[in-house]
C-alpha positions in Angstrom: 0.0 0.0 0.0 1.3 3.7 -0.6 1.2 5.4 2.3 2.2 9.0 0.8 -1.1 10.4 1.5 -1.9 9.0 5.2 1.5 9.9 5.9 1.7 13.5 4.4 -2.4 13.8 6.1 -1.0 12.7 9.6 2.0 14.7 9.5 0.9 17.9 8.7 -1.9 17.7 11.4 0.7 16.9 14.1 2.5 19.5 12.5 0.0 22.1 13.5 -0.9 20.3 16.8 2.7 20.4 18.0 3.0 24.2 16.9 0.1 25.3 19.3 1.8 23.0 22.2 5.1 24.7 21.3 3.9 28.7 21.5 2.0 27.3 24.9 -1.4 26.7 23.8 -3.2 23.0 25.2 -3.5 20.2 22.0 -7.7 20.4 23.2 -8.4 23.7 22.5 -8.1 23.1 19.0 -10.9 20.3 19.2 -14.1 22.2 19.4 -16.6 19.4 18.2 -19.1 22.6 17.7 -16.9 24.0 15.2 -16.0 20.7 13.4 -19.1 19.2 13.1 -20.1 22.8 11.4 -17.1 22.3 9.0 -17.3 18.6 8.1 -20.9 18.4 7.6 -21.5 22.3 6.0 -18.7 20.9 3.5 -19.7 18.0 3.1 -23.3 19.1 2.5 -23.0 21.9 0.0 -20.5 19.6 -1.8 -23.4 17.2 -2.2 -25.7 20.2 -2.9 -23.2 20.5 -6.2 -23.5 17.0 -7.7 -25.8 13.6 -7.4 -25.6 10.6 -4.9 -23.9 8.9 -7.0 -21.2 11.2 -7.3 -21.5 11.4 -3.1 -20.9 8.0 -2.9 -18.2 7.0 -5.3 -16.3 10.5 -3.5 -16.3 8.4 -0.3 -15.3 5.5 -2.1 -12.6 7.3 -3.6 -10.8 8.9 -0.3 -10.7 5.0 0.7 -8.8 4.3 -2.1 -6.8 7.7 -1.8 -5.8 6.2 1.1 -5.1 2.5 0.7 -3.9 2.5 -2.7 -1.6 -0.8 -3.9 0.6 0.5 -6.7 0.5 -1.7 -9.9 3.6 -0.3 -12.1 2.6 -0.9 -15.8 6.1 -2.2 -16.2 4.8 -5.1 -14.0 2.7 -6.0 -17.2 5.7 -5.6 -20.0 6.5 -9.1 -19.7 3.6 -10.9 -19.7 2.6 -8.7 -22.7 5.9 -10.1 -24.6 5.0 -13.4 -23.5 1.7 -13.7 -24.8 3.1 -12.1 -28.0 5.6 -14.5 -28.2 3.3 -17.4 -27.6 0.4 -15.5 -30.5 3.2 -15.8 -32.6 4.4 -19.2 -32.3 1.1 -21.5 -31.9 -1.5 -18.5 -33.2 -3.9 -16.0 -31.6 -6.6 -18.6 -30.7 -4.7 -20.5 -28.4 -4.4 -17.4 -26.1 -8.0 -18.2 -25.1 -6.5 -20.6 -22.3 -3.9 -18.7 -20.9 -5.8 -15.9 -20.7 -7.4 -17.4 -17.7 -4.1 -16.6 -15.9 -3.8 -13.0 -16.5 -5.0 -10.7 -13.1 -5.2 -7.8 -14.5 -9.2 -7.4 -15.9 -8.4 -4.9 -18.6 -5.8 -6.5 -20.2 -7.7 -9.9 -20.1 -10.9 -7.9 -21.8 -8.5 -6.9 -24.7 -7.1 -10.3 -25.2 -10.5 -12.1 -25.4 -11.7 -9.4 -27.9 -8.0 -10.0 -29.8 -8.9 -14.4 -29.9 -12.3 -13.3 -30.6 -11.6 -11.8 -34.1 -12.4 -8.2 -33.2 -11.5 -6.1 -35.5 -8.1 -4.0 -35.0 -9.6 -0.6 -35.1 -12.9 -1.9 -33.2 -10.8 -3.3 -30.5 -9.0 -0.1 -30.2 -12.0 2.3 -30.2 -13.7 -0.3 -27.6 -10.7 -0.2 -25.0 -10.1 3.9 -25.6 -13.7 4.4 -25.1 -13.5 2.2 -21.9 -10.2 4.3 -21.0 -12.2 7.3 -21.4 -15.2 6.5 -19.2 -12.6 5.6 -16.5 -11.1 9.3 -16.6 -14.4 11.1 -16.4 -15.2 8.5 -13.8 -12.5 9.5 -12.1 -12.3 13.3 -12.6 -15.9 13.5 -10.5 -14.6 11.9 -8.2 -11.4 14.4 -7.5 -13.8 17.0 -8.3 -16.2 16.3 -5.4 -12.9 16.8 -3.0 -11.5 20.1 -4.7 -14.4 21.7 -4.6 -15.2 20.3 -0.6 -11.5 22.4 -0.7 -13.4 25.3 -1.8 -15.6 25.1 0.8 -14.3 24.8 4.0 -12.7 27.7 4.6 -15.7 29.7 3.7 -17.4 27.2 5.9 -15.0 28.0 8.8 -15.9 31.8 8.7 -20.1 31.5 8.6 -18.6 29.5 12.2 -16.3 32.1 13.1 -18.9 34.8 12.3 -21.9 32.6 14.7 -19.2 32.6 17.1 -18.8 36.4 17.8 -22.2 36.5 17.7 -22.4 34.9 21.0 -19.6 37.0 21.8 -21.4 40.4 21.1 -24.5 38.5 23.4 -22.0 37.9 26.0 -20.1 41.6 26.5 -22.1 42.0 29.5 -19.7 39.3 30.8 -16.1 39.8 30.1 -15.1 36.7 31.8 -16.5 35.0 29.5 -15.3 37.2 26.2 -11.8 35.1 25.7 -13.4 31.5 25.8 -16.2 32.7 23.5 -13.7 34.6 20.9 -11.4 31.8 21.0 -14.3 29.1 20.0 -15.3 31.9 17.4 -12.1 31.5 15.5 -11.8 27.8 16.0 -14.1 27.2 13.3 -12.1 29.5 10.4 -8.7 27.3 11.7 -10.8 23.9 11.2 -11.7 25.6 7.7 -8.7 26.3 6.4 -7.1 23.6 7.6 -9.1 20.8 6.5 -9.5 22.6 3.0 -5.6 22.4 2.8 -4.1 19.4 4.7 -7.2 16.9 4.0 -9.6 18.0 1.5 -7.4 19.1 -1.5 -4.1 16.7 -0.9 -7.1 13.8 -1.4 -8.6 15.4 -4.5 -4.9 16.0 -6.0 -4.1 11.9 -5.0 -6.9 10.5 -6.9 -5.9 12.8 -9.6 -2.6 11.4 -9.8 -4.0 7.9 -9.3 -6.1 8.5 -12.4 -3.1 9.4 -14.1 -1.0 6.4 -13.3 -4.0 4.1 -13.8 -4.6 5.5 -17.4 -0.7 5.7 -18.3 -1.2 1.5 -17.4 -4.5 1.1 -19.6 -2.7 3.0 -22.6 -0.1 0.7 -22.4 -2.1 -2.4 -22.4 -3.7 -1.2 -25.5 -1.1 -1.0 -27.3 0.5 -4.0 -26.2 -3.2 -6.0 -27.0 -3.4 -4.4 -31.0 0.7 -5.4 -30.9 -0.5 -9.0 -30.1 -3.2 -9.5 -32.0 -0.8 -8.1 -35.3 1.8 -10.6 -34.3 4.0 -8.1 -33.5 8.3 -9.9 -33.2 8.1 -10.1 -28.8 10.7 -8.3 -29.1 9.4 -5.4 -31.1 6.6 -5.7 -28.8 8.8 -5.2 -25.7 10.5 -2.2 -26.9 7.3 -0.5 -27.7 5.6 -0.9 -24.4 9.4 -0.2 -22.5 9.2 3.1 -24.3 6.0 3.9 -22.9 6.9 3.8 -19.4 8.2 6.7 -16.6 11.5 7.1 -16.7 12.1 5.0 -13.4 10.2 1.6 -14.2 11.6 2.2 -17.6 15.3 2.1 -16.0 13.8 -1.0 -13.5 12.8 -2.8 -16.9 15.8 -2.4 -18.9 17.7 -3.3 -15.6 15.6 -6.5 -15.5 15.7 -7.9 -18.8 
């Protein structure tokens, strides 16, 4: 699992929780569940105000999978690629419908069984791009729902902050109750601004990139399923889908083979 965005989520709260301790302020006074609730559920609400349940549902889906992410490197995929070429070319596109059954990854395995069953090469491609491209808008909703929760919060934060001195302008009759109230007051805009910037937007941008890295791996088994099905030299094969890769697995490849 990558743990980039738990770590970086984590880090920068203790960040701001060891600050306060260190300039003398107590870690609980930054915990007004008043204030948070209003945040959370204000942003989370006019986020869903913007978009369907659907869309509210696969969001919460995809901060669970922000979070607990497995990397699959399309490099990971380069040789069995070449090895289904090389076995298309030796013994013939139809006896790929067995081995088929071993590959794990679904997309690939989709491609192949179109391949063995006769699909034409520019139907097969338009079929898997058109299956590439529903993933992407799939997945830009999803990161959308977190940027614009972003956009939210901190406005959010300051309807709470603005409640808060409220109570304080109903309390000036009482001045010693004036710091407690004005400190709550302001609670809220740090909650805002703060889960706009350390939780909110770092989750949208993740799924963003996981999109990215998840649609560099589907573009690559395109390619390598049209080389296959052409009878593409394995070796041809490998060097086409090697120079599709990010620099790094492209150096972990070469260093491989």
């Amino acid at each position: 699992m990558d743990k980039a965005t738990l770590f970086g989520i984590v880090g920068a709260l203790g960040f701001v929780v060891g600050a306060n301790v260190m300039e003398g302020g107590s870690p609980m006074a930054l915990f007004k569940i008043p204030a948070i609730l209003l945040v959370i559920g204000g942003t989370f609400g006019a986020a869903m105000a913007g978009g369907t349940m659907a869309d509210f549902k696969g969001a919460i889906a995809g901060a669970k999978r922000a979070l607990t992410w497995k990397g699959q490197p399309a490099g990971e995929l380069v040789p069995i690629v070449v090895e289904l070429a090389g076995k298309a070319r030796r013994e013939g596109l139809l006896t790929l419908e067995d081995a088929v059954g071993n590959v794990d990854d679904d997309f690939l395995k989709r491609g192949i069984s179109l391949a063995v069953d006769g699909t034409d090469p520019e139907e097969l491609r338009e079929i898997m791009e058109c299956e590439l491209m529903a993933k992407k808008a799939a997945d830009k909703h999803v990161a959308k729902f977190w940027g614009d929760a972003g956009g939210y919060a901190p406005t959010i934060g300051i309807i709470g902050t603005v409640m808060g001195l409220v109570h304080v302008l109903e309390n000036l009759s009482q001045p010693d109750k004036l710091g407690e109230l004005i400190s709550a007051a302001f609670i809220a805009t740090l909650w805002g601004v703060m889960t706009a910037n350390v939780i909110f937007l770092p989750i949208g941008n993740r799924l963003g990139r996981l999109s990215q890295i998840e649609a560099a791996r589907m573009e690559l088994v395109i390619e390598g399923v049209l080389a296959v099905q052409a009878g593409a030299n394995p070796r041809a094969v490998q060097q086409r889908l090697t120079s599709l890769l990010p620099a790094d697995e492209r150096d972990a490849e070469a260093k491989a083979a």
